[in-house]
C-alpha positions as CSV (number, residue, x, y, z in Angstrom):
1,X,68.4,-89.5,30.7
2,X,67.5,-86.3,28.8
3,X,70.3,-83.9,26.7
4,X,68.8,-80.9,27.2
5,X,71.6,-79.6,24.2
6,X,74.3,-79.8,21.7
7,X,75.9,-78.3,24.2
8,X,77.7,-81.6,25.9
9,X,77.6,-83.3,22.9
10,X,81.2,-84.1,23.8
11,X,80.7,-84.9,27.6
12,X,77.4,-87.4,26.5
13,X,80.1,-89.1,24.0
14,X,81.9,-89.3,26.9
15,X,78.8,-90.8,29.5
16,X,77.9,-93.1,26.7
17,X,80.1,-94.1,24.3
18,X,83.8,-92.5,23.7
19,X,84.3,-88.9,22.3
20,X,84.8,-89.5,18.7
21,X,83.6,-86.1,17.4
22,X,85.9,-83.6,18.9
23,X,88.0,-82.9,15.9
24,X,84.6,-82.7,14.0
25,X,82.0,-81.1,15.9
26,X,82.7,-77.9,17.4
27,X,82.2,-77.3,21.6
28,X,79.1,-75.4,22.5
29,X,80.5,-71.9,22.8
30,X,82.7,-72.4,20.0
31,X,81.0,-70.5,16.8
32,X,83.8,-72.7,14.5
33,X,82.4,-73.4,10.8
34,X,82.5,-77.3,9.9
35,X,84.8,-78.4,8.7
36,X,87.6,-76.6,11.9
37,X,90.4,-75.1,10.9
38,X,93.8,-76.6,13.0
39,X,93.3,-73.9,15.0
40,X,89.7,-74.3,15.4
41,X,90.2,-77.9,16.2
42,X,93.0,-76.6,18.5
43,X,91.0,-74.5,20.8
44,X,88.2,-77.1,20.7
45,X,90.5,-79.4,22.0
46,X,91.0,-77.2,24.9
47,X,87.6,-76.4,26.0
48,X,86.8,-79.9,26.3
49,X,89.6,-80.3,28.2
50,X,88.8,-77.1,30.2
51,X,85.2,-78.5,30.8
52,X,86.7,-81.8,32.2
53,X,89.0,-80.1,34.5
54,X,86.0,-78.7,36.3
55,X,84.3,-81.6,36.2
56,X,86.9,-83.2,37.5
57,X,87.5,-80.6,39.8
58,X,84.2,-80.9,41.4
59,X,84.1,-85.0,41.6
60,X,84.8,-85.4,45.5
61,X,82.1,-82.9,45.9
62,X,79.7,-84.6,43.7
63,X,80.3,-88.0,44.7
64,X,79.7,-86.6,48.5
65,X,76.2,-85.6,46.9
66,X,75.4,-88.8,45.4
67,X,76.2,-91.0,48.1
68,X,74.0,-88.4,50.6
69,X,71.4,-88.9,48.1
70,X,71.4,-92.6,47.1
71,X,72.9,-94.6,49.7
72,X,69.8,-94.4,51.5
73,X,67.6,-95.5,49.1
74,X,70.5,-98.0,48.2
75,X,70.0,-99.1,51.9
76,X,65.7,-99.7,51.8
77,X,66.2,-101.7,48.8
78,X,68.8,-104.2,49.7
79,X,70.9,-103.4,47.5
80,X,74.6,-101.8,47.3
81,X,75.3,-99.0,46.4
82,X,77.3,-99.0,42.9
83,X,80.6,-96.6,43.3
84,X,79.9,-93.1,41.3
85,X,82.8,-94.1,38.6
86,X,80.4,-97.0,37.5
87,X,77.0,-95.5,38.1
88,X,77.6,-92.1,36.1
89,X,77.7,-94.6,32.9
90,X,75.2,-96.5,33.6
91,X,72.7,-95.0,31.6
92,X,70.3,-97.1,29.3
93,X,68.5,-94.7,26.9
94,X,70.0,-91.0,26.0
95,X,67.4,-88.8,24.4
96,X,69.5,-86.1,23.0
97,X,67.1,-82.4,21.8
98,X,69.1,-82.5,18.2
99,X,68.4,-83.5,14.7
100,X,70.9,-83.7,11.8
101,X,69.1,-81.1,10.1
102,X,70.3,-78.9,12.3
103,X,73.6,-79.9,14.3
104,X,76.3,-82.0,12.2
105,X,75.8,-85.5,12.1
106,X,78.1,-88.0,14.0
107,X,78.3,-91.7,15.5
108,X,76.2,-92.4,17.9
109,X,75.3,-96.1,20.0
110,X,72.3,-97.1,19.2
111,X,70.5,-95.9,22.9
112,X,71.1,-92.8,21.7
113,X,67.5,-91.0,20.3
114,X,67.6,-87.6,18.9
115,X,63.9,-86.1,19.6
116,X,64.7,-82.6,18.4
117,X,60.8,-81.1,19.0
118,X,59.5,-83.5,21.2
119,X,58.4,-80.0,22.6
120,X,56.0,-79.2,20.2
121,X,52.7,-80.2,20.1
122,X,51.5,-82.4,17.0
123,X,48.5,-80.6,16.7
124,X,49.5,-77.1,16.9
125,X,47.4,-75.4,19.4
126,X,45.2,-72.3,17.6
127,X,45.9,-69.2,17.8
128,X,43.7,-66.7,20.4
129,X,41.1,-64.7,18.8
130,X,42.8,-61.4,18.7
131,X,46.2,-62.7,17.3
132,X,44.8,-65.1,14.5
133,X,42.6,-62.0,13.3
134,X,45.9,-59.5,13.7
135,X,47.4,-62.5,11.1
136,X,44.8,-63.4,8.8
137,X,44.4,-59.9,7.7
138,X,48.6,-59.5,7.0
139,X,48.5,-60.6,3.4
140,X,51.8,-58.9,2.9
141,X,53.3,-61.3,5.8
142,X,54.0,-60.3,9.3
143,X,57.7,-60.3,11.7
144,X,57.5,-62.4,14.8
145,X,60.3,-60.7,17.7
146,X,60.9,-62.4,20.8
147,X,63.9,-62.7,23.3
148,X,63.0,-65.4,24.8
149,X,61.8,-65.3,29.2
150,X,65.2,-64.9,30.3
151,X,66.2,-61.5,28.9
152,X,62.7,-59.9,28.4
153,X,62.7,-57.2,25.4
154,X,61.2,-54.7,28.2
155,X,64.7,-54.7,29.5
156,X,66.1,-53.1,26.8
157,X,67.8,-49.6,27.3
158,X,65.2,-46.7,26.6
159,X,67.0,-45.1,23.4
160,X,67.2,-48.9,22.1
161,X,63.4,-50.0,22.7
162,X,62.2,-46.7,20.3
163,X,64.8,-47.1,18.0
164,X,63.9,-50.6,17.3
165,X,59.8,-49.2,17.4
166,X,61.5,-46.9,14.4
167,X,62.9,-49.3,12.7
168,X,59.7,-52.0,12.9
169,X,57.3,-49.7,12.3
170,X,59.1,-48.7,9.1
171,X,58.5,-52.5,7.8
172,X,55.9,-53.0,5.3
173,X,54.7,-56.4,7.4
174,X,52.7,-56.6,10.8
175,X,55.0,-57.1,13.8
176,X,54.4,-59.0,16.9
177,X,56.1,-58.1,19.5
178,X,56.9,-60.3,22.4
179,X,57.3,-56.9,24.8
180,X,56.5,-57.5,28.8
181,X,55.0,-54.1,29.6
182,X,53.3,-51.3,28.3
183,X,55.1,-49.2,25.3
184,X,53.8,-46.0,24.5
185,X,54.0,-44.7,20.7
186,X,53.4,-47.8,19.1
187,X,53.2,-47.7,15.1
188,X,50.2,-48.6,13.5
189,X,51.7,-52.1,12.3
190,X,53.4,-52.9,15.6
191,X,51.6,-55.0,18.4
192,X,52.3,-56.0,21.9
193,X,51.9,-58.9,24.3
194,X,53.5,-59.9,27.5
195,X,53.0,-63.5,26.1
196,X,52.9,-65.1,23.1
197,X,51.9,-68.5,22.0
198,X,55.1,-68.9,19.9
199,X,54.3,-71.9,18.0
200,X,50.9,-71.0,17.3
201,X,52.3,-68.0,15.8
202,X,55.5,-69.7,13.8
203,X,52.4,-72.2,12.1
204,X,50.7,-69.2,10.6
205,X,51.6,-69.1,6.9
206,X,51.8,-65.5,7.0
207,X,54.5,-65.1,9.4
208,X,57.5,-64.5,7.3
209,X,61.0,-63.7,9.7
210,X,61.6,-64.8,13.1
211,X,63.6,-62.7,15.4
212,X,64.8,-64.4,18.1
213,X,67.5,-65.0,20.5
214,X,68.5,-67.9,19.3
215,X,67.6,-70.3,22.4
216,X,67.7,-74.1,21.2
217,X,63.9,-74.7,21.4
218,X,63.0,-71.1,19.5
219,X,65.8,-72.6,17.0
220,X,63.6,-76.1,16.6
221,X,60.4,-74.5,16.4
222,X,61.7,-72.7,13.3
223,X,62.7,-75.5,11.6
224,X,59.7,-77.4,12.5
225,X,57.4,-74.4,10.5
226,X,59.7,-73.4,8.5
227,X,60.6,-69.7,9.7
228,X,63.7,-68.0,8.5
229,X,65.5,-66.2,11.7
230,X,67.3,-62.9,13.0
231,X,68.8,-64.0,15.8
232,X,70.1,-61.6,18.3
233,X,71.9,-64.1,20.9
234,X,72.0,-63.5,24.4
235,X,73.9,-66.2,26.3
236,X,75.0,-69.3,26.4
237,X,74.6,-71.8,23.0
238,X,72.7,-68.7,22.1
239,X,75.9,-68.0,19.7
240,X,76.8,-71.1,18.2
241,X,72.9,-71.8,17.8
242,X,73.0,-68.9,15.5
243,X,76.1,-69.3,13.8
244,X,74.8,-72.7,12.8
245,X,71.9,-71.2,11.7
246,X,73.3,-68.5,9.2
247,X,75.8,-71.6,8.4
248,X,72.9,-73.4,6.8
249,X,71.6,-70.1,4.9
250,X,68.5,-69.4,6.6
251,X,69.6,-67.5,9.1
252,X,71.4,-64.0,9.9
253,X,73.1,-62.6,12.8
254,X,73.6,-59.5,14.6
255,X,75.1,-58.2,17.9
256,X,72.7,-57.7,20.9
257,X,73.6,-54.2,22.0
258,X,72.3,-50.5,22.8
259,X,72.4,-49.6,19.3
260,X,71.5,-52.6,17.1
261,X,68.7,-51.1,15.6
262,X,70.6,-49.9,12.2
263,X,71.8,-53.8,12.2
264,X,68.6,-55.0,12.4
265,X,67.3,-52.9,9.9
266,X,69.6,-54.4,7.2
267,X,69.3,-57.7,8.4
268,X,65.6,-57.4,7.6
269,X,65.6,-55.5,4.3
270,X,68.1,-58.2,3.1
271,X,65.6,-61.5,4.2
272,X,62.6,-59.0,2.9
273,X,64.5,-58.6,-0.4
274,X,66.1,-61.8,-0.9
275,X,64.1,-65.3,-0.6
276,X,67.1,-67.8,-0.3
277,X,66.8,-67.5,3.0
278,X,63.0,-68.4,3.3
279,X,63.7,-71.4,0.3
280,X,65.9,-73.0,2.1
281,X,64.4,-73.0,5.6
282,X,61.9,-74.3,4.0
283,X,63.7,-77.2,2.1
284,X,65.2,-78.2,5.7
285,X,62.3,-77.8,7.7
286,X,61.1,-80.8,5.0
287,X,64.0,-82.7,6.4
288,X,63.0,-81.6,10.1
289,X,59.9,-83.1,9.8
290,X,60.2,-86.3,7.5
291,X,60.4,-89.0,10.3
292,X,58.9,-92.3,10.1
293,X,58.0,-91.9,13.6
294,X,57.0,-88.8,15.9
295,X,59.1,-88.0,18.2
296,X,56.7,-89.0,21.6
297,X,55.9,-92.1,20.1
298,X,60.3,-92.8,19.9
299,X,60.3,-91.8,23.6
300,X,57.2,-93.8,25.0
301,X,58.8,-96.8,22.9
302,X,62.5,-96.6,24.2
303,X,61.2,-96.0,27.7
304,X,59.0,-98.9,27.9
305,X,61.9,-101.0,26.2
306,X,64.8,-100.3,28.5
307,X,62.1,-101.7,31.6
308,X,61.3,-105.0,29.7
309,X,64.8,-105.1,29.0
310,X,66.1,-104.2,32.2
311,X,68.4,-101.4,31.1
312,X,68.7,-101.8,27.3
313,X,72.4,-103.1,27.4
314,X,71.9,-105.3,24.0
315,X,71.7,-101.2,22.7
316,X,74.3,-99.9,24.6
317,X,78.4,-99.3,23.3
318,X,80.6,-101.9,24.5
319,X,83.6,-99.3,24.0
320,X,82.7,-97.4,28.3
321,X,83.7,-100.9,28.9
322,X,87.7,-100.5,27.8
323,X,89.9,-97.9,29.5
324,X,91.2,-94.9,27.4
325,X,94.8,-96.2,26.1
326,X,92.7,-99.7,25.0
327,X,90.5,-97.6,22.9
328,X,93.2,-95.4,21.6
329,X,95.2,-99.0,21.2
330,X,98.4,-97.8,22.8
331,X,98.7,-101.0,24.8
332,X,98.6,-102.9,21.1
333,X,101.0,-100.3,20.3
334,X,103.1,-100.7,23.4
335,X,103.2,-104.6,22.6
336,X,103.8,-104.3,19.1
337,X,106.8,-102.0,19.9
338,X,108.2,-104.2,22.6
339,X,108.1,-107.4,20.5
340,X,110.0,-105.1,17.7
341,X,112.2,-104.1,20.6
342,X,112.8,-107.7,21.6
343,X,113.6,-109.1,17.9
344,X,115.8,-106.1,17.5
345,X,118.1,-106.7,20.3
346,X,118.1,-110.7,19.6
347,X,118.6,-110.2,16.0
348,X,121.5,-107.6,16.8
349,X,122.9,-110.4,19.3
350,X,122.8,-112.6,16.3
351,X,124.4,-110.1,13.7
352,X,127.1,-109.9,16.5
353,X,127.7,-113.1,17.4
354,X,127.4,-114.5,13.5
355,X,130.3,-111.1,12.7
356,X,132.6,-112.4,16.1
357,X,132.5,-116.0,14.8
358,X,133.6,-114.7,11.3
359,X,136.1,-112.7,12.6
360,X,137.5,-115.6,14.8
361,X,137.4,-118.1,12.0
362,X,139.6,-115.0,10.0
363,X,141.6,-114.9,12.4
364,X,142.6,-118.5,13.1
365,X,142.9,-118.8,9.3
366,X,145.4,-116.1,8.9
367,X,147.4,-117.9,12.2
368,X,147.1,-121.0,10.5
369,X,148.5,-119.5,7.1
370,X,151.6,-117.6,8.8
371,X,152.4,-120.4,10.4
C-alpha cells in the first residue's frame, strides 16, 4: 500500500497502528505551527473526527464496493472472503511519500517506509539542448515558475499574467516559465514552455528560487536539489505544504490571487537579498538525501519481503489487534476502580460494623453500671 501524502497521516495511524500523533502533528489542511496551541490541537481534534465521520458515513457504501469487487475473486480462489472490518487492516508494508526532513517526526511500526522521492530519478535526466544552453549562460542565477498541471499558469486572469511578466522581467536572473500557450511581450530574460522537465531544471546549479504551488512532489524535488521556494498554493495540502516550508526557513508564502504580483515581487527581492533561505535549504536537503539506502532499492526490498514472509506480520503493530478503550486502558481503569469500589464499601461495612459493636459493648456497660 502506497501514502500518496501527509495528508492521512492520521487515518494511516489509524489502518496501521493507533493514532498517536494527533495532538502533535497537525491535519492536512490545518497550517498549525508545531508545537499546537490548545486551540490548534482543539480544531485538529475535530477534523479528524470530521474526516471519520465521512468515512464512516460512506462504509455501507464502500463495503457494497468491496464485496462486488472481491467476492468473486474470493470465490475462483477457494477462499473466503475476509469481512471489510478485518481486511481494511490488513496491510503488510505502508510506503508513506514523507521524510523527517520535511514533515515532523512521529512513531511509526516498523512496515511503515517513508520513500519521500522515490519519484525522482537517481541519475537526473539532462536537460534539452535549448534549456541547458538558456542555463549555462545565467551566471547571475535564474528563477524556475511553475503551477503545477492542475491549475496551468495560462489560466491566470489577463491583468495578472502581464503584471507578473512586469515584475519577472524586472529580475536581474533568467526566468523559466512553465506557461501553456503563447505570451506575447515577453522580456528579454523571460522564457516559455508548455513543459518543463522540472527536475532537470531544479539540478542545475544556477537555478536559484523555485516558484511553485506547493504540490507535495514539487515540495520533495526541492529538497532533494536544494531549491529555496515561493510557493503560491492552490488546493489541497498545497497550504500546509507551504506553511511547513516557510516553517523550516527556506521557504516563503503568498496568496494566489488577481493581483499577487506586488507580493511576489517582495517575496523575491527578500530571497534575492537575503541567503538564509538558500543556506538552509541547503543544509536540509543534506539531510534529504543522506540515506544509507535509496529509496527504490527500500521498496524492491520490503516488497519482496512481505511475499517470502507471507504478509510481513513479525513487522507489523500488535496494538490493530486491541479495541480502542484496551488501548486507552479504560477497561484497566474500569477494574481498578471497581476493585477500589469493592474494598470501599467492605471496608465501610467494617468501619460500621466494628463502631455498632462499640457502641453495643457502651451501651451494655453503661446498663451494667446503672444497674
Amino acid at each position: 500500500m502506497l501514502s500518496g501524502a501527509v495528508m492521512h497521516r492520521h487515518y494511516m495511524e489509524y489502518l496501521v497502528d493507533t493514532v498517536r500523533s494527533l495532538p502533535v502533528v497537525p491535519f492536512l489542511t490545518n497550517e498549525f505551527p508545531v508545537p499546537m496551541s490548545f486551540k490548534d490541537r482543539l480544531f485538529n481534534t475535530y477534523s479528524f473526527v470530521n474526516m471519520m465521520y465521512y468515512i464512516w458515513r460512506d462504509t455501507a457504501r464502500t463495503i457494497s464496493i468491496y464485496e462486488q469487487r472481491f467476492a468473486p475473486l474470493a470465490a475462483a480462489r477457494g477462499v473466503s472472503l475476509p469481512p471489510f472490518s478485518e481486511a481494511m487492516h490488513n496491510i503488510s508494508i505502508l510506503f508513506v511519500n514523507s521524510h523527517p526532513s520535511f514533515t515532523p517526526a512521529i512513531s511509526l511500526p516498523p512496515n511503515v517506509i517513508e520513500i519521500a522521492g522515490y519519484h525522482i530519478d537517481e541519475v537526473t535526466p539532462p536537460l534539452p539542448k535549448d534549456l541547458q544552453e538558456i542555463l549555462d549562460s545565467s551566471p547571475r542565477g535564474a528563477v524556475y515558475f511553475s503551477l503545477g498541471s492542475i491549475h496551468e499558469s495560462a489560466a491566470l486572469p489577463e491583468k495578472t499574467k502581464h503584471d507578473l511578466l512586469k515584475v519577472l522581467g524586472e529580475l536581474p536572473y533568467t526566468v523559466l516559465w512553465k506557461f501553456e500557450e503563447k505570451l506575447d511581450g515577453l522580456p528579454k530574460n523571460v522564457h516559455i514552455r508548455s513543459w518543463m522537465p522540472q527536475a532537470s531544471i531544479l539540478a542545475h546549479p544556477n537555478v536559484k528560487i523555485f516558484i511553485s504551488h506547493g504540490g507535495l512532489l514539487s515540495t520533495l524535488e526541492t529538497l532533494r536539489y536544494g531549491v529555496p521556494i515561493i510557493t503560491i498554493p492552490v488546493f489541497g495540502d498545497h497550504a500546509s505544504n507551504a506553511e511547513r516550508c516557510v516553517q523550516a526557513g527556506y521557504a516563503l508564502k503568498i496568496k494566489l490571487s488577481s493581483d499577487m504580483a506586488p507580493e511576489l515581487k517582495i517575496a523575491l527581492n527578500e530571497m534575492i537579498s537575503n541567503d538564509k533561505y538558500y543556506k538552509k535549504v541547503k543544509s536540509l536537503s543534506k539531510v534529504f538525501n543522506s540515506r544509507p539506502v535509496k529509496e527504490s532499492k527500500l521498496i524492491s526490498h520490503y516488497v519482496e519481503l512481505a511475499i517470502e514472509s507471507k504478509g510481513a506480520y513479525h513487522l507489523r503493530s500488535k496494538a490493530i489487534l486491541y479495541k480502542w478503550y484496551e488501548l486507552w486502558m479504560l477497561d484497566q481503569v474500569v477494574a481498578v476502580l471497581a476493585v477500589l469500589f469493592i474494598f470501599y464499601v467492605i471496608l465501610k461495612k467494617i468501619i460500621s460494623a466494628i463502631i455498632k459493636k462499640l457502641a453495643k459493648d457502651s451501651k451494655t456497660k453503661k446498663d451494667k453500671k446503672n444497674k
